[in-house]
C-alpha positions in Angstrom: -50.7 -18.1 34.2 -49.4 -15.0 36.0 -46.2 -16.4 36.8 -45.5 -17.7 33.1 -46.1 -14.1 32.2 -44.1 -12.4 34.4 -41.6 -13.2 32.0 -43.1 -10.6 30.1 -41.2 -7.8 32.2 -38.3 -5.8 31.3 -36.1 -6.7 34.3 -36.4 -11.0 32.8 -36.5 -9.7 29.4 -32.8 -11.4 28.6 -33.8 -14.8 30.6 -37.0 -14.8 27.9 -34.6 -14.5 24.9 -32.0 -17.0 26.4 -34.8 -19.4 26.4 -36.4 -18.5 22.9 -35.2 -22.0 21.2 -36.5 -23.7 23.9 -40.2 -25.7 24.1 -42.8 -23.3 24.6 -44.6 -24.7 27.8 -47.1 -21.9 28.2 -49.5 -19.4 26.3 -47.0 -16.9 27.0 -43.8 -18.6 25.7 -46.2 -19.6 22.8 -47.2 -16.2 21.7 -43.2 -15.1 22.2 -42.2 -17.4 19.5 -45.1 -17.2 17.2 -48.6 -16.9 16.7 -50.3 -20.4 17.7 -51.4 -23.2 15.9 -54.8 -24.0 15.8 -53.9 -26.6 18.6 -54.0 -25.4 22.2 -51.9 -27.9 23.1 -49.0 -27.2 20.3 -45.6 -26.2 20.7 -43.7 -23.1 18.9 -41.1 -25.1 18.2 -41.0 -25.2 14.7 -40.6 -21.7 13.3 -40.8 -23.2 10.1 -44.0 -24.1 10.1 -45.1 -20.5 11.2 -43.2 -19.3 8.3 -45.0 -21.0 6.0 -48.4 -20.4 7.9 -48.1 -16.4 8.5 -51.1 -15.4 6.6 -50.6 -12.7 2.8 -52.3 -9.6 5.3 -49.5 -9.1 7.3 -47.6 -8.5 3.9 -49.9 -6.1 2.8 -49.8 -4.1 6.1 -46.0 -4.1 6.3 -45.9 -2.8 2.6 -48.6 -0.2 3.0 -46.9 0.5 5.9 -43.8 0.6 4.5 -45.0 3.4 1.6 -44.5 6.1 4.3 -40.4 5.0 4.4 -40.5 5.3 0.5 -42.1 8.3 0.3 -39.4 9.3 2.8 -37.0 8.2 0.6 -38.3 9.8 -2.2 -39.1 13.2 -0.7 -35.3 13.4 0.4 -33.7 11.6 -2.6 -35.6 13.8 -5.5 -34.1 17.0 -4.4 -30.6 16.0 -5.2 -31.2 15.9 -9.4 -34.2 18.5 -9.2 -32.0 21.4 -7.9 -30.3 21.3 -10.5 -33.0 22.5 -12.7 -34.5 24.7 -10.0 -31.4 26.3 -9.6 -31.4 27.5 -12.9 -35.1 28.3 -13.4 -35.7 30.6 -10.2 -32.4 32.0 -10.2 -31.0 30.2 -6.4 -27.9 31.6 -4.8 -26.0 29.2 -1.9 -28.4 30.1 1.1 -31.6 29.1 -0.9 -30.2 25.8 -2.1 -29.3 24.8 1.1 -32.9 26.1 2.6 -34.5 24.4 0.2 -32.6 20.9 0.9 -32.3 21.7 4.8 -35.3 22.4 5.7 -37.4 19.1 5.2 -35.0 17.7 7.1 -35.2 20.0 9.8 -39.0 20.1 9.5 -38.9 16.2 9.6 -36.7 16.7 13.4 -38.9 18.3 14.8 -42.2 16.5 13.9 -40.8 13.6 15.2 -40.5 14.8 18.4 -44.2 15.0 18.5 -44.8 11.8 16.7 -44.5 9.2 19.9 -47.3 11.4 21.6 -49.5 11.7 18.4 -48.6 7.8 18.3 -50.4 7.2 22.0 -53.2 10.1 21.5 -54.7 9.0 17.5 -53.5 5.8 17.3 -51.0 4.3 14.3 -53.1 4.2 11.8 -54.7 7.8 12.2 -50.7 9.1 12.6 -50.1 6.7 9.3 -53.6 8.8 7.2 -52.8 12.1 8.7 -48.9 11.6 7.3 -50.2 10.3 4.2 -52.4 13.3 4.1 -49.4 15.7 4.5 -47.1 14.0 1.9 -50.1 14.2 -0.6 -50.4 18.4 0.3 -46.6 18.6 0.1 -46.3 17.0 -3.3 -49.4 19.4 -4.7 -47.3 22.6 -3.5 -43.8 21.3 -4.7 -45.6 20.4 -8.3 -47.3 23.8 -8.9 -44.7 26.0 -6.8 -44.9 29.9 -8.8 -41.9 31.0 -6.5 -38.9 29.7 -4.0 -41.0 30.9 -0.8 -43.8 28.5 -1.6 -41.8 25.8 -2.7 -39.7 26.0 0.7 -43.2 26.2 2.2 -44.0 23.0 0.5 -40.6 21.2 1.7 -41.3 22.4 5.3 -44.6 20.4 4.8 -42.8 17.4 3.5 -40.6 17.3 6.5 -43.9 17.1 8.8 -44.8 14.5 6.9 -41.5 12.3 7.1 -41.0 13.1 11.2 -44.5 11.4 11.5 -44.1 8.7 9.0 -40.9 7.8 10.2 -41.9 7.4 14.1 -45.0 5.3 13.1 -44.3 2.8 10.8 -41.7 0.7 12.5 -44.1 0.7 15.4 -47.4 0.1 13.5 -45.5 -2.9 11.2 -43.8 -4.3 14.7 -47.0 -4.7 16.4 -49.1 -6.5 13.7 -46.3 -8.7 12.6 -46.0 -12.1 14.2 -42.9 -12.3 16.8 -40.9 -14.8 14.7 -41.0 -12.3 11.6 -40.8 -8.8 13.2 -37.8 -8.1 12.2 -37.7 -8.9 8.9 -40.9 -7.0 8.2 -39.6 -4.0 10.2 -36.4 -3.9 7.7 -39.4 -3.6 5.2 -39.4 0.5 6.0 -35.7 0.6 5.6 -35.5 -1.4 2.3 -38.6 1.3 1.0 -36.1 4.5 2.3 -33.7 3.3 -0.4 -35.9 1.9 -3.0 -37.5 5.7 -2.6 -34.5 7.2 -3.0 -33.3 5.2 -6.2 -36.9 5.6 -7.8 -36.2 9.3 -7.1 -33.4 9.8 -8.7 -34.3 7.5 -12.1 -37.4 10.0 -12.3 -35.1 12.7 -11.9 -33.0 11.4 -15.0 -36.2 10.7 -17.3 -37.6 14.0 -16.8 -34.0 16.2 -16.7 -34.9 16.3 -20.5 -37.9 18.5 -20.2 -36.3 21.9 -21.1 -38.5 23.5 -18.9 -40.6 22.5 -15.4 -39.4 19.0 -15.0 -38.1 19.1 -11.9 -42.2 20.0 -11.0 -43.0 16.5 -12.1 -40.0 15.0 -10.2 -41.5 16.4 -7.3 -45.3 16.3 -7.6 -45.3 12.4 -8.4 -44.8 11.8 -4.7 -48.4 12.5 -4.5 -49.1 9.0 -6.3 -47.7 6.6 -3.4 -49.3 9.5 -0.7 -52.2 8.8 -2.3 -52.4 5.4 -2.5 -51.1 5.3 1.3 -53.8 6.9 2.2 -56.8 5.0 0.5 -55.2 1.7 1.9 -55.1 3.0 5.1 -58.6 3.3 4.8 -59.6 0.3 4.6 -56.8 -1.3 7.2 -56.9 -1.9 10.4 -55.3 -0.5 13.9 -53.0 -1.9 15.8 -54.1 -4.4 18.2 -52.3 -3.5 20.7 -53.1 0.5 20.9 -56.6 -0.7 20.5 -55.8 -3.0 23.8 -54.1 -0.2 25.5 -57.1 2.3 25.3 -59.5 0.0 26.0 -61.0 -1.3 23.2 -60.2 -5.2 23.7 -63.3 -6.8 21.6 -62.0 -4.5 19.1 -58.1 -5.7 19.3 -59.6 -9.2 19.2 -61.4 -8.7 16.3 -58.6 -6.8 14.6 -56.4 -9.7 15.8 -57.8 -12.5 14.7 -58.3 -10.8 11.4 -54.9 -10.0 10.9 -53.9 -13.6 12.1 -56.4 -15.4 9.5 -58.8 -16.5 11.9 -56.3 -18.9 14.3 -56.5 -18.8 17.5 -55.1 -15.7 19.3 -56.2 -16.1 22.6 -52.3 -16.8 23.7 -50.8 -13.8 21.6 -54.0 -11.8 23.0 -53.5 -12.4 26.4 -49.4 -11.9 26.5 -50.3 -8.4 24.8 -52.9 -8.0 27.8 -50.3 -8.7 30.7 -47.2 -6.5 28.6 -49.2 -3.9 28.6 -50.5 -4.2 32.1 -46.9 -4.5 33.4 -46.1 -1.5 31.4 -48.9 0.7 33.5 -47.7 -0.7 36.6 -44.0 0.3 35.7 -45.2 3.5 34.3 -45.4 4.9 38.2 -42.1 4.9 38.7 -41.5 8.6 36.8 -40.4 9.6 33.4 -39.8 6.5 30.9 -36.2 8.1 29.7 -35.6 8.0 33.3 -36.6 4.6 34.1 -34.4 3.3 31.0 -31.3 5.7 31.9 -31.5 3.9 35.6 -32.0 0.0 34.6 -28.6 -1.4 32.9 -29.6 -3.6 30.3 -31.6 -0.8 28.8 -29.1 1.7 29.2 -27.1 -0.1 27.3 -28.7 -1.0 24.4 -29.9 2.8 24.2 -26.7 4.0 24.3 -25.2 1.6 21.5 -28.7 2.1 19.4 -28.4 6.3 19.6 -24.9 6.0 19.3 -25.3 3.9 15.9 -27.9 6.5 14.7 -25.5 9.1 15.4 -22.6 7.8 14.0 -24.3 6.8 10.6 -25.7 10.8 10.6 -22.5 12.1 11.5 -20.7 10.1 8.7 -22.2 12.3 6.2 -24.1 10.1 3.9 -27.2 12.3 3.9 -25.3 15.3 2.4 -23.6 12.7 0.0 -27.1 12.0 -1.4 -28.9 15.3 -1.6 -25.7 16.8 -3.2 -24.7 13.9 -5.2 -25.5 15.2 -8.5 -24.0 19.0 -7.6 -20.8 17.1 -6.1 -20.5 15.2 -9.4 -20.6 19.1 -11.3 -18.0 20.3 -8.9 -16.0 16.9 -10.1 -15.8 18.0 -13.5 -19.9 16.8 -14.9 -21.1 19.8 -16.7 -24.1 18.0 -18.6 -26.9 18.2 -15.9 -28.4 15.2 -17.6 -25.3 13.2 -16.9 -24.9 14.2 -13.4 -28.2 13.4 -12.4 -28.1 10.1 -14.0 -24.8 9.3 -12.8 -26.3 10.2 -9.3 -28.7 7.8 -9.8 -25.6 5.6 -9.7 -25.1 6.1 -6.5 -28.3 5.9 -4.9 -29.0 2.0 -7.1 -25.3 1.3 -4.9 -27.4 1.9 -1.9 -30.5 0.0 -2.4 -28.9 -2.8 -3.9 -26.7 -3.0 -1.0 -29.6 -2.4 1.7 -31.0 -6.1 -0.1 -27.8 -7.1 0.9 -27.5 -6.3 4.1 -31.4 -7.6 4.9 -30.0 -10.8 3.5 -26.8 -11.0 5.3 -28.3 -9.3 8.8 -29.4 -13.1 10.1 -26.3 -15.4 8.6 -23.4 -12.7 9.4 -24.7 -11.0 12.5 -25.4 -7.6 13.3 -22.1 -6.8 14.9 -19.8 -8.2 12.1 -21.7 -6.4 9.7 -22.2 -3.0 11.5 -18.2 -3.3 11.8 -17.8 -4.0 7.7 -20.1 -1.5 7.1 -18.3 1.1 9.3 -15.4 0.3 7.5 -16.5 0.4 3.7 -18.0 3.9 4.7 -14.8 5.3 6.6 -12.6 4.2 3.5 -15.2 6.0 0.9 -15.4 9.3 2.8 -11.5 9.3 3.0 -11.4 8.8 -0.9 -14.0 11.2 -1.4 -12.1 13.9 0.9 -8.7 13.3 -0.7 -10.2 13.7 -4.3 -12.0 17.0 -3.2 -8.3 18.1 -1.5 -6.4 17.1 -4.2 -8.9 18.9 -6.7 -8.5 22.1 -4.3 -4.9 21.8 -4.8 -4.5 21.6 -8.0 -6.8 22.9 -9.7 -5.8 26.5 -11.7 -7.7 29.7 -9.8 -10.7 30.8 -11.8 -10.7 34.7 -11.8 -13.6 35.1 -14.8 -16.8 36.4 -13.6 -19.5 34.5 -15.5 -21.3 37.6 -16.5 -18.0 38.3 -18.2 -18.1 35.1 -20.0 -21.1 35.5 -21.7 -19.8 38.9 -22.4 -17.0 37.1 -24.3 -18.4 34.4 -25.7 -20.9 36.9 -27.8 -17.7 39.4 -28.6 -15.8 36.0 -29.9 -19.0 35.3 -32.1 -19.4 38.3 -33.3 -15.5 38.5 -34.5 -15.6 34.9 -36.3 
């Protein structure tokens, strides 16, 4: 049984993918492929089957899971039709707009950096409450903000909230989900980061028609999915593999068999056992950044995965959607009702093609469609530059001080 586990390692992790079509032959090939059949002597060979047979709980733990990506989402994609209105109604030069937007995002870097030890120290599903927690606190100051100190105070708090969220959930859905469907149920968080962002901005549309203090509903109605986060979260389960990891194995049985529907687990329960007793023996060797930087295979595929996640920051689709509705004022859109909706545009064209992609990831490939989708980005950014050059260019210079337009619009009034 050792040896068939040793397979387990990260040194033979490519020799255990090569072989992944192949007969499983032991419990740990078994629990590689799928969780196993109610017959100790059965084969994960038909990943059909498992399909078919992976029980409705691990759904509901990927979608619970998966509220902390769409309040993500949301948190980052409301602010794009809101300041719009708060703009107006507290008066906002340059420097506070940009605090206001910048600064959950900057609050979200740095939390994260904190989230993989908070991950080890409370577990996922404390990390996954006490985020919930935070988005719920967030909402309640952005809602009922008097001034723009407290409402950046209350997009610093969102930001705390979406580092945490967004270092736990892929890990907390990965670990309960059966190998065979991990990493469709870890596109789950990604899908939920879009979906938030479209929901955000069709909110923002519905309530730009309040003449006053909408944008406080587009922001306090992230408390609902907080909320509700948090009361499932309750009620759900830890990963069984953090409970394995600190000791608490009748517990990680319990939790699962449970989360398995009451199969056997013994297989996918011992191969999390000997993983994670490999990983302690590993762990000797010095820092884990180290140990990744020094082993090829892993360098590797860090390099290429940071790289990706650089390259899609750097590309500047984040500013595109928390300025998309002031970018479509600057364009010529002077009815804030009709730039926020036509915003909303914009973020549907994402979620709709996120479904896409999900759909497409297993029958194109991930590098052909990393490569169209570096392409269809490069060729919208160059449009979008051009049209703001050109706009630059060409546009007459505007030498009217708006206090001055008022000033004329009354004395052109009060002559007619």
């Amino acid at each position: 049984m050792s040896n068939s586990h040793d397979g387990f390692s990260l040194k033979r992790m490519s020799n255990l993918m090569g072989s992944r079509r192949q007969r499983a032959v032991d419990d740990g090939e078994q629990s590689l492929i799928g969780p196993p059949s109610g017959d100790p002597g059965a084969t994960g060979g038909n990943l059909l089957d498992q399909d078919e047979a992976t029980p409705c709980f691990v759904y509901v733990l990927a979608v619970f899971s998966a509220l902390g990506g769409f309040l993500f989402g949301y948190d980052t994609g409301v602010v794009s039709g809101a300041m719009l209105l708060i703009k107006k109604e507290m008066n906002l030069d340059k420097l506070w707009q940009e605090l206001l937007v910048s600064s959950t995002v900057g609050a979200a870097a740095l939390s994260a950096l904190s989230g993989g030890y908070l991950n080890g120290w409370l577990g996922r599903r404390i990390c996954i409450l006490l985020a919930s927690f935070i988005f719920s606190a967030g909402g309640v100051i952005l809602g009922l903000a008097p001034d723009k100190v407290v409402f950046l105070v209350g997009r610093i708090i969102v930001g705390l909230g979406i580092g945490i969220a967004s270092m736990t959930v892929p890990v907390y859905i990965a670990e309960v989900s059966p190998s065979h469907q991990r990493g469709q149920l870890v596109t789950i968080n990604s899908l939920f980061i879009t979906g938030g962002q479209f929901i955000a901005s069709v909110v923002d549309g519905a309530f730009s028609y309040l003449s006053h203090d909408g944008w406080r509903y587009m922001l306090g109605l992230s408390v609902v999915p907080a909320v509700l986060q948090f009361i499932g979260f309750i009620f759900l389960p830890e990963s069984p593999r953090w409970l394995l990891k600190n000791g608490r194995s009748q517990e990680a049985r319990e939790v699962l068999s449970r989360i398995r529907g009451g199969r056997n687990i013994d297989a996918e329960y011992n191969a999390i056992r000997t993983n994670i007793e490999e990983e302690e023996k590993e762990a000797g060797g010095g820092l884990v950044i180290l140990r990744i930087l020094r082993y090829g295979p892993t360098r590797r595929a860090l390099i290429i995965g940071c790289g990706l996640q650089m390259f899609q920051q750097l590309s500047g689709i984040n500013t595109v959607m928390y300025y998309s509705a002031t970018i479509l004022q600057m364009a010529g859109v002077r009815d804030d009702k009709q730039a926020i909706w036509l915003a909303a545009a914009t973020s549907a064209t994402n979620f709709v093609f996120t479904v896409v992609g999900v759909w497409l990831v297993e029958r194109v490939g991930r590098r052909k469609l990393t490569l169209g989708s570096l392409l269809g980005t490069g060729l919208s950014l160059t449009l979008l530059a051009v049209g703001f050059l050109l706009s630059a260019q060409n546009s007459p210079p505007i030498t009217l001080h708006p206090g001055r337009l008022s000033e004329l619009n009354l004395q052109t009034i009060w002559v007619l």
